[in-house]
C-alpha positions as CSV (number, residue, x, y, z in Angstrom):
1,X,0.0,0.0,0.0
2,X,1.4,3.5,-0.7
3,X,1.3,5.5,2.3
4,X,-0.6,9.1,1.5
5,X,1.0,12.2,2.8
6,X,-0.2,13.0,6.5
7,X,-0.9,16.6,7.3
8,X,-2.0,18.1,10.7
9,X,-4.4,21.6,10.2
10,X,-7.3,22.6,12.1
11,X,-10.0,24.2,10.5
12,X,-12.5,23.2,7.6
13,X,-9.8,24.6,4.5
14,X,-6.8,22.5,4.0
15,X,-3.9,24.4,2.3
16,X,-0.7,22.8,0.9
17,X,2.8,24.7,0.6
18,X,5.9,25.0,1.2
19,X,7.9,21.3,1.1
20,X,5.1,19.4,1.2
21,X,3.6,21.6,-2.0
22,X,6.7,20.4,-4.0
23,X,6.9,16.7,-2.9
24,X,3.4,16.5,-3.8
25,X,4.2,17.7,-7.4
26,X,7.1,15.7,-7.9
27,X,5.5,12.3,-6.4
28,X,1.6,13.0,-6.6
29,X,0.1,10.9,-2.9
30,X,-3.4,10.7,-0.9
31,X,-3.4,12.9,1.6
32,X,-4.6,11.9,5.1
33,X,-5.8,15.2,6.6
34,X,-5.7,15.2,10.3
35,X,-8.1,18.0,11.4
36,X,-7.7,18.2,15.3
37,X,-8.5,14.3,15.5
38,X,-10.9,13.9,12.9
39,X,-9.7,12.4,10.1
40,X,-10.0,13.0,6.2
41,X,-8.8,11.4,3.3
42,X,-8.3,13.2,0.0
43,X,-7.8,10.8,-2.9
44,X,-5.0,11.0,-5.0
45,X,-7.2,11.3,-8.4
46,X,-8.7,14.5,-6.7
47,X,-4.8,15.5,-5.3
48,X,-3.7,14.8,-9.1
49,X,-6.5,17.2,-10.5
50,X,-5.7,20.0,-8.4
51,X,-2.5,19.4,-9.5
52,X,-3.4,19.5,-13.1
53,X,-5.4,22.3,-12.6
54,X,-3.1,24.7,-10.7
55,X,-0.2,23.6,-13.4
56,X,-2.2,24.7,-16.5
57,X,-3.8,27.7,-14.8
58,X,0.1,29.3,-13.5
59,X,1.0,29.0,-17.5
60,X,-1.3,31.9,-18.6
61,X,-0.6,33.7,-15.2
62,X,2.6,35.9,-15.0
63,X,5.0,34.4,-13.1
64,X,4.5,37.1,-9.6
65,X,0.7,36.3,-9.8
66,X,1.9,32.3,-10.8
67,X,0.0,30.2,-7.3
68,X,2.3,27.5,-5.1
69,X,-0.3,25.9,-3.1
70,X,-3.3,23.8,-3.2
71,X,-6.3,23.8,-1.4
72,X,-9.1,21.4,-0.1
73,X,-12.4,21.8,1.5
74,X,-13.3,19.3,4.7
75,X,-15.9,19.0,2.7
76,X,-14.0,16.8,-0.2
77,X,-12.7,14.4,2.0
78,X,-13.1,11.1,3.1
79,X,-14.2,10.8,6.3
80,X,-12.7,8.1,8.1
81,X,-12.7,6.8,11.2
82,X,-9.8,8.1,13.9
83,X,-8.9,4.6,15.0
84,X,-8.1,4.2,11.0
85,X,-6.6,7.7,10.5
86,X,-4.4,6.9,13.9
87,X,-2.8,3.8,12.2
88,X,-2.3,5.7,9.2
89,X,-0.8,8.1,10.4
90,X,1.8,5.8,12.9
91,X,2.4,4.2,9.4
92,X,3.4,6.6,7.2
């Protein structure tokens, strides 16, 4: 099983930068979204569009307004249970 990428943020907006911004472009993962002990899963076909998405969109931006992030609402997640998201997060 491929481990997804495990990130801790409270509130009901998930946003991605920095290191974890560029691994996810250079190896596209699940992320397991740990939101104060709830636990979400955002599938990697939905991490791969945003992806896709913000990659097109920066080409026809100039490169000061060019974004280096992504975002997710709780909202698109998985919800699964924290006994589940525990292990998964031990694991990974």
């Amino acid at each position: 099983m491929i481990h997804p990428t495990v990130i801790k943020q409270s509130g009901t907006r998930l946003t991605i930068t920095g290191e974890q911004y560029k691994q996810l472009l250079k190896r596209s993962q699940a992320v397991l979204w740990n939101r104060d002990g709830m636990y979400g899963l955002v599938p990697l076909a939905l991490v791969k569009n945003a992806i896709k998405y913000e990659t097109d969109i920066n080409k026809t931006r100039d490169p000061i307004d060019r974004r280096h992030y992504l975002e997710f609402t709780w909202g698109e997640t998985e919800e699964i249970p924290p006994e589940t998201g525990r292990v998964l997060e031990r694991d990974g």
